[in-house]
Wavefront OBJ file of the C-alpha trace (Angstrom):
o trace
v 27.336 1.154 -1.395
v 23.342 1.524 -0.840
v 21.895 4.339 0.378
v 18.982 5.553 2.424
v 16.033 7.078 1.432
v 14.752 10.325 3.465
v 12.755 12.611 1.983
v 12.705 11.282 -1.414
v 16.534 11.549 -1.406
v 19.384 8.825 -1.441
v 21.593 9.886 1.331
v 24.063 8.301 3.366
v 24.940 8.170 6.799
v 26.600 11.473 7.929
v 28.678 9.397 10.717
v 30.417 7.308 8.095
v 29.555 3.792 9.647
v 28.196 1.492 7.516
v 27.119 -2.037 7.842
v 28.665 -5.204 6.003
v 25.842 -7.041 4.454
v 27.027 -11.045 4.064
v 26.031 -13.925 1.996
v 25.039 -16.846 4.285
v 26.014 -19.107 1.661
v 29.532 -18.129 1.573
v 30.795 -15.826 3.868
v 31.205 -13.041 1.320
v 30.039 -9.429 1.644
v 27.028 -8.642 -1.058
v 27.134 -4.215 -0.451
v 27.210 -1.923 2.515
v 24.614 0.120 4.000
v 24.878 3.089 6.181
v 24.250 2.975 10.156
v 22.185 5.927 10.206
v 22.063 8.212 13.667
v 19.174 9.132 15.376
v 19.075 12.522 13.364
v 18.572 10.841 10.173
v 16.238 8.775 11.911
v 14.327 11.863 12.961
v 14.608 13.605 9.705
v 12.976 11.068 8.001
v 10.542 11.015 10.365
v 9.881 14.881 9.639
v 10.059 14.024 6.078
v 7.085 11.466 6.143
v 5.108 14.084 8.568
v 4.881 16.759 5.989
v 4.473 14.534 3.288
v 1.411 13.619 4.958
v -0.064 16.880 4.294
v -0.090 15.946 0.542
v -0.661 12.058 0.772
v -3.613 12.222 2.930
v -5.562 13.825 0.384
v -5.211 12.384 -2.376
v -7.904 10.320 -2.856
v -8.216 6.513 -1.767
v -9.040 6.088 -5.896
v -5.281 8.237 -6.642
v -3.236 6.210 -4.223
v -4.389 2.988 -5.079
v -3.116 4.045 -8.848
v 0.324 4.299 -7.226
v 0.039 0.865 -5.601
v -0.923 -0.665 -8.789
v 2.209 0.783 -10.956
v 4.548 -0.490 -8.074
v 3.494 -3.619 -8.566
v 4.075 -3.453 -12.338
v 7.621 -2.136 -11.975
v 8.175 -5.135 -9.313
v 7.393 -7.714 -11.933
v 9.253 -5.746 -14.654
v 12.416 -6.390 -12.203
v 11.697 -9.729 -10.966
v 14.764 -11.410 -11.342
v 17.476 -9.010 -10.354
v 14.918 -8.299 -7.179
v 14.849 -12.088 -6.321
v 18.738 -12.570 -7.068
v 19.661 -9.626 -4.651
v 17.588 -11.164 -2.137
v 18.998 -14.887 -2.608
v 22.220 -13.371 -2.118
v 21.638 -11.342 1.468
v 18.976 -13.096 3.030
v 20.122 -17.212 1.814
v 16.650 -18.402 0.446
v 16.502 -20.606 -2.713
v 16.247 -18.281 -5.740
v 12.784 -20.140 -6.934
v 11.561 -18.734 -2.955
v 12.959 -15.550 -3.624
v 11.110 -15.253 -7.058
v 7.783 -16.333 -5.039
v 8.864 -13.058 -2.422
v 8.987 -10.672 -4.978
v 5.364 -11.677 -6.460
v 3.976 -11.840 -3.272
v 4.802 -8.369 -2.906
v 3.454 -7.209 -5.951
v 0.331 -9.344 -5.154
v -0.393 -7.658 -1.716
v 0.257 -4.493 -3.882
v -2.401 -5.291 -6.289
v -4.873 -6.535 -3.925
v -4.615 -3.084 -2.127
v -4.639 -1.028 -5.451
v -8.089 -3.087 -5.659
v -9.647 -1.328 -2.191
v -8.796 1.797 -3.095
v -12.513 2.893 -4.178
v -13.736 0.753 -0.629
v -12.675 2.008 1.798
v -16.053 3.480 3.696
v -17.469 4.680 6.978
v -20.983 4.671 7.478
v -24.418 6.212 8.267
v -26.670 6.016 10.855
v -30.001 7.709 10.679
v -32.159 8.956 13.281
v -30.327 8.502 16.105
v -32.336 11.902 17.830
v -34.381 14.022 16.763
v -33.303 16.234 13.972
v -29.768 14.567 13.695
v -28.143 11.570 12.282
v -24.550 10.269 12.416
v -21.754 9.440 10.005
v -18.665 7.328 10.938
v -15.651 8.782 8.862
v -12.230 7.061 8.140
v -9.056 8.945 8.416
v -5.410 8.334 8.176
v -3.385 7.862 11.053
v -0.107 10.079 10.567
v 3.111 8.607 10.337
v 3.434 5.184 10.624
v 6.501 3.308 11.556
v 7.877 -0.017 10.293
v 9.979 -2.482 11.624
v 10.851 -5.437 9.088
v 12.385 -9.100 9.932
v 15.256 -10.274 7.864
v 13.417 -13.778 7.251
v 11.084 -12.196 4.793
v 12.412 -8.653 4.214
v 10.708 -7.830 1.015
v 7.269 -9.464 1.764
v 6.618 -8.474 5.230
v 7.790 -4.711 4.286
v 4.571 -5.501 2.033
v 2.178 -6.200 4.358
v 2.709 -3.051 6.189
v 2.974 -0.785 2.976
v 0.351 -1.997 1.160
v -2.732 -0.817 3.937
v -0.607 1.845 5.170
v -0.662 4.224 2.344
v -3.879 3.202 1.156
v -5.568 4.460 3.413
v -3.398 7.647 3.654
v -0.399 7.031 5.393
v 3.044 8.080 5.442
v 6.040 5.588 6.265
v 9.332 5.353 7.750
v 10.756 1.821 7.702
v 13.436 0.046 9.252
v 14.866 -2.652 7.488
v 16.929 -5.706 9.358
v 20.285 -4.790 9.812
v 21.772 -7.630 7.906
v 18.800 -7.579 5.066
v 18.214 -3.715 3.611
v 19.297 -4.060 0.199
v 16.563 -5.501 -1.737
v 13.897 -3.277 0.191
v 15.341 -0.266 -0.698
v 15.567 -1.326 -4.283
v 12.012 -2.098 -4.266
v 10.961 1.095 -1.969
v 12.897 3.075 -5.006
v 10.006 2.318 -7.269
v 8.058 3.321 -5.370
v 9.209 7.649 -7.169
v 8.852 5.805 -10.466
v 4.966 5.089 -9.887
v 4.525 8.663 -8.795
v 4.388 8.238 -4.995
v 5.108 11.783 -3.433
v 8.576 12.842 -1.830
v 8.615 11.455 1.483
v 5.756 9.961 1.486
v 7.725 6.460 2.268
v 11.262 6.331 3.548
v 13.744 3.882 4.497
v 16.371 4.180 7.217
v 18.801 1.542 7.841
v 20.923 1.226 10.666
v 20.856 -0.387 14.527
v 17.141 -1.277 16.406
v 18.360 0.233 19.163
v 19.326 3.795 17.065
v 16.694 3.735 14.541
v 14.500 1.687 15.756
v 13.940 2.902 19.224
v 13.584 6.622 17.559
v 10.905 4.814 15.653
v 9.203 3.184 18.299
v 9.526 6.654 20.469
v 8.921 9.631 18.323
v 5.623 11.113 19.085
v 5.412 12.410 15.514
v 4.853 8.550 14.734
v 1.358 7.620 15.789
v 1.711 3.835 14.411
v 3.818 1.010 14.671
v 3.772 -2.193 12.581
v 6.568 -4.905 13.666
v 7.373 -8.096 12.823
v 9.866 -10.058 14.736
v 10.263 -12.104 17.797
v 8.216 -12.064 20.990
v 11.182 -11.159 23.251
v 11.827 -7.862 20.858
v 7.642 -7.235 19.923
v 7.558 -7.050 24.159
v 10.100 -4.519 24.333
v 8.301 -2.446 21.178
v 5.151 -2.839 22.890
v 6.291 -1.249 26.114
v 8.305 1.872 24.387
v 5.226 2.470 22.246
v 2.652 2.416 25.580
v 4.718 5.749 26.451
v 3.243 7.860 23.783
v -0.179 5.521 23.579
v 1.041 4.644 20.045
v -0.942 1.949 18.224
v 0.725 -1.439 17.537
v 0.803 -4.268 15.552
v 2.679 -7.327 16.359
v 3.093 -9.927 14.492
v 5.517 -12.107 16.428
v 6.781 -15.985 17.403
v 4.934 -18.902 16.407
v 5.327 -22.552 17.227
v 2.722 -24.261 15.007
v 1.194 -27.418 15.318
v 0.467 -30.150 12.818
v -2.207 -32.414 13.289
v -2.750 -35.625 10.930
v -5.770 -37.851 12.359
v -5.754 -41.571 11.491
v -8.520 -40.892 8.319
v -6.073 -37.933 6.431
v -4.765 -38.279 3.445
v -1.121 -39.824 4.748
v 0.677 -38.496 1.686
v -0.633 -35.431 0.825
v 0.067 -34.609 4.689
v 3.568 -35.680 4.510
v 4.526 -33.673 1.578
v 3.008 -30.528 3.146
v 4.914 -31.485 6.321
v 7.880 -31.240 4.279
v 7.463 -28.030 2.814
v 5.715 -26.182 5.557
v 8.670 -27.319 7.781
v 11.744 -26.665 5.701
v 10.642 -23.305 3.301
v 12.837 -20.769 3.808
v 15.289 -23.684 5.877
v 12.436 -23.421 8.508
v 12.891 -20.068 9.271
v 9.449 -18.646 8.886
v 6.952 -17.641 12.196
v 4.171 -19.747 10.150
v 6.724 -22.965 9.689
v 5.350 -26.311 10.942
v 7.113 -26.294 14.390
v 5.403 -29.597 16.072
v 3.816 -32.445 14.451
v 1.224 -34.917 16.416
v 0.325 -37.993 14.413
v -2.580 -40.024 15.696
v -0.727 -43.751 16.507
v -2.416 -45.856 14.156
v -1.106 -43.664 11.091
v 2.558 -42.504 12.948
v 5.006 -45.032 11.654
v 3.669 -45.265 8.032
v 3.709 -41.015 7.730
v 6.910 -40.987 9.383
v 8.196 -43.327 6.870
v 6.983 -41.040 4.011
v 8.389 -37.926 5.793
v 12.070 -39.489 5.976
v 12.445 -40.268 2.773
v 11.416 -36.668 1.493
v 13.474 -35.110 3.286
v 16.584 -37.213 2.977
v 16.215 -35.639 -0.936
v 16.027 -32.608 0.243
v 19.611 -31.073 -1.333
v 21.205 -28.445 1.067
v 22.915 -25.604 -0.246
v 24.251 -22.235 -1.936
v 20.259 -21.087 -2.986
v 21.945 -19.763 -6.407
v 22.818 -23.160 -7.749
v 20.777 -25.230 -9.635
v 18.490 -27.952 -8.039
v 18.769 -26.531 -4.140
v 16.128 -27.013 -1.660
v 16.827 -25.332 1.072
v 19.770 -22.605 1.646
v 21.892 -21.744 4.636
v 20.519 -20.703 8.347
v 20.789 -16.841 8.222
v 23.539 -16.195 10.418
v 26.039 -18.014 12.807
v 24.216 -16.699 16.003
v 20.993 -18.689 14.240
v 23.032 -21.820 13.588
v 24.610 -22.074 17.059
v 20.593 -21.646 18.468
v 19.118 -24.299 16.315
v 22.062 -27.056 16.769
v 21.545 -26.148 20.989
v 17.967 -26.483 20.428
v 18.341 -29.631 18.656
v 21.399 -30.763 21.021
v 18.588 -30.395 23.977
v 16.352 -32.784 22.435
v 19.530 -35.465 22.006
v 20.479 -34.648 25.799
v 16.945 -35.493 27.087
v 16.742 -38.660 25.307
v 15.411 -38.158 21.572
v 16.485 -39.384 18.597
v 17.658 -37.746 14.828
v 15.913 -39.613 12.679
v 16.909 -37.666 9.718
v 20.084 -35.043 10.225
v 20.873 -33.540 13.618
v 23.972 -31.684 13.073
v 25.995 -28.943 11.056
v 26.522 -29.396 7.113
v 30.184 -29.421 7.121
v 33.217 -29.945 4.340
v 33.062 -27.945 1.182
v 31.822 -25.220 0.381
v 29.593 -26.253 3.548
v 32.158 -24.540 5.452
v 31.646 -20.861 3.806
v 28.016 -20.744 4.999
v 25.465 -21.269 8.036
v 24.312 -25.333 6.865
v 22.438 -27.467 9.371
v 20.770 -30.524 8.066
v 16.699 -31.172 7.768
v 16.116 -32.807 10.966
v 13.386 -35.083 12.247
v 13.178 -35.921 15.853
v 11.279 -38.577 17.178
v 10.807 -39.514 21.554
v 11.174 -35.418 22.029
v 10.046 -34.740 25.612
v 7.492 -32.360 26.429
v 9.897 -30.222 27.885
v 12.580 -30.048 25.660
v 13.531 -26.702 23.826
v 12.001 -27.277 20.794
v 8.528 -28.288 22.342
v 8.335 -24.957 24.268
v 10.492 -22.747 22.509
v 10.246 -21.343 18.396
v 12.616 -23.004 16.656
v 14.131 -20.901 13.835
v 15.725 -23.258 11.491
v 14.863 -26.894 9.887
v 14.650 -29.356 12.808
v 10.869 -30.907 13.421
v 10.057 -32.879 17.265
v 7.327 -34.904 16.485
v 4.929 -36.846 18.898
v 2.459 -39.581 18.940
v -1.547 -39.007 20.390
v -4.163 -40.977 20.542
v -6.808 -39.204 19.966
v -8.291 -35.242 18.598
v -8.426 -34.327 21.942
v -5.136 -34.967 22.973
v -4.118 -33.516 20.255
v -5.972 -30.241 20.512
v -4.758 -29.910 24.322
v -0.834 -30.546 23.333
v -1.017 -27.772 20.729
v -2.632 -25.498 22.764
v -0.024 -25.918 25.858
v 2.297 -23.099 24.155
v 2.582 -19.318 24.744
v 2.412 -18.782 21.021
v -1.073 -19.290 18.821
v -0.071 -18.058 15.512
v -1.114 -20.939 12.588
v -1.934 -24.332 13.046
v -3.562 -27.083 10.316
v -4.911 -30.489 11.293
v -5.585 -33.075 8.034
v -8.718 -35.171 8.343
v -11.415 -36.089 6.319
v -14.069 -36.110 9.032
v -15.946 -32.343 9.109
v -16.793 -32.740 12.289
v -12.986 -33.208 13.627
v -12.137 -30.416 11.484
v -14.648 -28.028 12.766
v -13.461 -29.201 16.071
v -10.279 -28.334 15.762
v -10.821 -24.881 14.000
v -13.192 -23.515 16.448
v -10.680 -24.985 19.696
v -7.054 -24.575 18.730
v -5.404 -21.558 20.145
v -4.209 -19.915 16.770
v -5.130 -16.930 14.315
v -5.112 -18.911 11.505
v -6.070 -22.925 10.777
v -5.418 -24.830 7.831
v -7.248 -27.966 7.068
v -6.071 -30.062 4.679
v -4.332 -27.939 3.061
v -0.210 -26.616 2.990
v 0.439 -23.337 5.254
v 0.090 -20.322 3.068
v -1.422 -17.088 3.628
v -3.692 -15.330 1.490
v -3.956 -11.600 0.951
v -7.449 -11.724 1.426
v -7.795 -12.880 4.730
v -6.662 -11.559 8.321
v -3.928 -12.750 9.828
v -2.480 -12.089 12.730
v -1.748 -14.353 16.023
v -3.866 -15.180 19.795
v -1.584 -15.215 23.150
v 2.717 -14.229 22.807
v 2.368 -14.392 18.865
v 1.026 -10.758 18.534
v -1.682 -8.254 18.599
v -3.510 -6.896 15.732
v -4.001 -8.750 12.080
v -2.023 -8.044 8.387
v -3.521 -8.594 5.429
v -7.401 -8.658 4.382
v -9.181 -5.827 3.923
v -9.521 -5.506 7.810
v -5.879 -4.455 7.976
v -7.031 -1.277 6.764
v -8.612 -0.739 10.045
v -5.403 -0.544 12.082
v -3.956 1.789 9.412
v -6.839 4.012 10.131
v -8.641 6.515 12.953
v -12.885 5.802 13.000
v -14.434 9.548 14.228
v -17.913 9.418 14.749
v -19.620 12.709 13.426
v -23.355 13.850 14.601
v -25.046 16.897 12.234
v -28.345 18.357 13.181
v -30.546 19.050 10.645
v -31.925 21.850 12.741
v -30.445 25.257 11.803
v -32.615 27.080 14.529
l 1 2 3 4 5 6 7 8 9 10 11 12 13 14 15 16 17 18 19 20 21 22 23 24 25 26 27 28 29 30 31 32 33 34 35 36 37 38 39 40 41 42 43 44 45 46 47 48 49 50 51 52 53 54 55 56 57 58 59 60 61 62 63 64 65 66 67 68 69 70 71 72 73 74 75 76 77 78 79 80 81 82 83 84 85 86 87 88 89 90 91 92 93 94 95 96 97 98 99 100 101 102 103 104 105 106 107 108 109 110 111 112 113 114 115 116 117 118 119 120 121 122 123 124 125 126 127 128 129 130 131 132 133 134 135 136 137 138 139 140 141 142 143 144 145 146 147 148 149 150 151 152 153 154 155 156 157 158 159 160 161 162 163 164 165 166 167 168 169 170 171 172 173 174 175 176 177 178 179 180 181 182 183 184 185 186 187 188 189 190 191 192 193 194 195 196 197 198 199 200 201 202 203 204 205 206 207 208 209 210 211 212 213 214 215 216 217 218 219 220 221 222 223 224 225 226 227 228 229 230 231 232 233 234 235 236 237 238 239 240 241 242 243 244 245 246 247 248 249 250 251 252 253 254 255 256 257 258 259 260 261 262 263 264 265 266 267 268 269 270 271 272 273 274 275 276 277 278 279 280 281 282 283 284 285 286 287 288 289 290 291 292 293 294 295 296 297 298 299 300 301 302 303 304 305 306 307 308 309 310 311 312 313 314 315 316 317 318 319 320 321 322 323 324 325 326 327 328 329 330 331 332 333 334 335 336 337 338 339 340 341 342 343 344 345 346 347 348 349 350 351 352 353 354 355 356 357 358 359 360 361 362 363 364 365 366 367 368 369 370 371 372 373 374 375 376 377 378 379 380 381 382 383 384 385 386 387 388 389 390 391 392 393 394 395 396 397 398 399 400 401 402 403 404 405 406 407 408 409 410 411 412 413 414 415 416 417 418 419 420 421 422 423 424 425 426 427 428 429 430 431 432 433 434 435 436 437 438 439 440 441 442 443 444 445 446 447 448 449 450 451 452 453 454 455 456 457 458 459 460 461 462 463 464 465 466 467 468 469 470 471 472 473 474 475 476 477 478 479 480
């Protein structure tokens, strides 16, 4: 049975619940965790608050040190990290290898700001005085993790967070705790002070709305869905808690009649069906210009009629099961909409079934073609491996139709004109553009989403600015 961490302490859950955690690939149950009760909740909370007493001094230099040995003992554990998480979350092993390092890669890149992070000086600004802008630590920060990407996402929230001084209390997805709280346990080996970082599993409605509430917790970092980022949004406003939301996407692809048709197809492919599509960043809508549609179509049916379906611990699978039932049964309705309003399945359109199909959460790699504007997955985020894809004629038209969405959260267009690719990175609606190139995100730069897909940005050294109070300090040279 896993355990919670409070206070630098494994603990369980003094109400004796506890929470099946289930393979999606077969039905089975991988451990339990505790449901933990608002107490717990709140001692943790206290737990992180006095550790912040210690933490916050330390300096930036110190904690960075920390940061880097984490990311040593991450690598040192690679394989049973990326095995545990294969076998809770679904995801391919070789993706769940590529999780672990990018955790230990945000890690490092942190450990590497830890002598940058300044203020500033500004002389002269009256007579006899001048000014200094000072960084600080927040307090307490809270986060609230996705089951999609459980260990990575944790990442981009720990990483800034105790750099630049913080203390933590995290909240795992109910159905994905166990291979956070593995690698939060290294966290005591690498020196990290007692409480500093704690994990508390349990309900979003117990934990996380104690979280989201507590004035002690002066931060929030979630990842998630709009619907639920709304509802964090408007507990945090009570208390005038800072938040970051990083939330729904529905990305567009754009391929213009000069791109590289291959290239663009393979990185349709893969930015669709990673993680069987369940990723905010995933290609969600593709718009090929008509001259080029039928030939990249072509390309894109074949690759993904090889793509092999199944448990992501055997040998030679592509993509792994939808997470959970509930995530099956709102892809195939998504999908069913499309049918309904007159498109077509190119490739797939229904459950995996027979086998050992029957154990898990399958749905096939689907490619719709004729999807209506106003079909589910044209204005909703679809969560699992079915693409719409639509026909332009032109940049323009393009631009508008992946604009006309609440979300803005990535987007790519392939061309080899520069002037249609600085036209579409300087016009589409999204926090992030890709041109040319597949959909993956970098350490090094902000990200973070325009409109419903979120407020504030992850990653990049600007992170460190949300993790972070700026006081502005005046000193008069004048002792008279």
């Amino acid at each position: 049975m896993a355990q919670m961490l409070i206070g630098g302490e494994w603990v369980g859950s003094r109400s004796g619940e506890l929470t099946e955690v289930m393979n999606p690939a077969t039905g089975e149950a991988v451990d339990t965790a505790p449901r933990a009760t608002v107490e717990e909740a709140r001692e943790a909370i206290d737990a992180a608050a006095e550790a912040f007493k210690v933490w916050s001094e330390w300096t930036g230099a110190r904690r960075a040190e920390v940061l880097r040995q984490v990311a040593g003992l991450i690598h040192q554990n690679e394989k049973e990290l990326a095995n545990l998480l294969t076998r809770e979350q679904g995801k391919p092993l070789r993706e769940a290898v590529l999780e672990i390092r990018r955790f230990a890669h945000t890690m490092t890149y942190y450990a590497g700001l830890g002598k940058n992070i300044r203020g500033g000086y500004i002389p002269q600004i009256d007579e006899g005085k001048y000014g200094l802008i000072i960084k600080r630590p927040i307090g307490v920060c809270g986060a609230i993790v996705p089951w999609n990407f459980p260990v990575s996402l944790m990442g981009n929230k720990i990483g800034p967070a105790l750099l630049a001084g913080n203390t933590m209390v995290i909240k795992p997805a109910e159905t994905t705790p166990l291979t956070g709280l593995r690698v939060v346990g290294l966290f005591a080996e690498a020196g990290l002070p007692k409480g500093a970082l704690n994990v508390v599993t349990g309900r979003g409605s117990v934990v996380g709305e104690e979280i989201v509430t507590n004035p002690k917790v002066r931060k929030i970092g979630f990842t998630g869905s709009t619907e639920v980022g709304r509802r964090v949004m408007a507990s945090a406003a009570s208390g005038i808690k800072r938040v970051t939301l990083e939330l729904g996407g529905s990305d567009p692809m754009i391929v213009c009649d000069d791109a590289d048709i291959e290239r663009a197809a393979k990185a349709a492919a893969v930015g669709r069906f990673f993680n069987c599509g369940q990723a905010c960043l995933a290609i969600k809508r593709l718009y090929l210009f008509d001259s080029i549609a039928d030939d990249f179509i072509e390309r894109l049916v074949v690759r993904t009629k090889k793509l092999r379906v199944g448990n992501g611990l055997a040998e030679g699978t592509i993509i792994g099961p939808l997470h959970t039932v509930t995530q099956c049964d709102e892809v195939e309705a998504q999908v069913q909409d499309a049918l309904d309003r007159g498109a077509r399945a190119l490739v797939g359109g229904e459950r995996l079934r027979g086998g050992d199909y029957d154990r898990g959460h399958y749905y096939a790699p689907t490619l719709l073609a004729d999807v209506k504007e106003d079909a589910r997955v044209a204005t909703e985020e679809v969560f699992g491996p079915a693409l719409p894809i639509f026909r332009v004629s032109s940049l323009d038209e393009a631009i508008e139709k992946a604009n006309d969405s609440i979300f803005g959260l990535g987007s790519s267009i392939w061309t080899n004109d520069l002037s249609r690719a600085t036209r579409a990175a300087e016009r589409i609606e999204a926090g992030y553009t890709w041109i040319n190139s597949a959909q993956i995100i970098y350490d090094e730069l902000p990200f973070g989403g325009f409109k419903q897909s979120g407020l504030g940005k992850e990653h990049g050294i600007e992170a460190l600015d949300y993790y972070s109070e700026t006081k502005s300090v005046v000193i008069s040279t004048n002792a008279g």
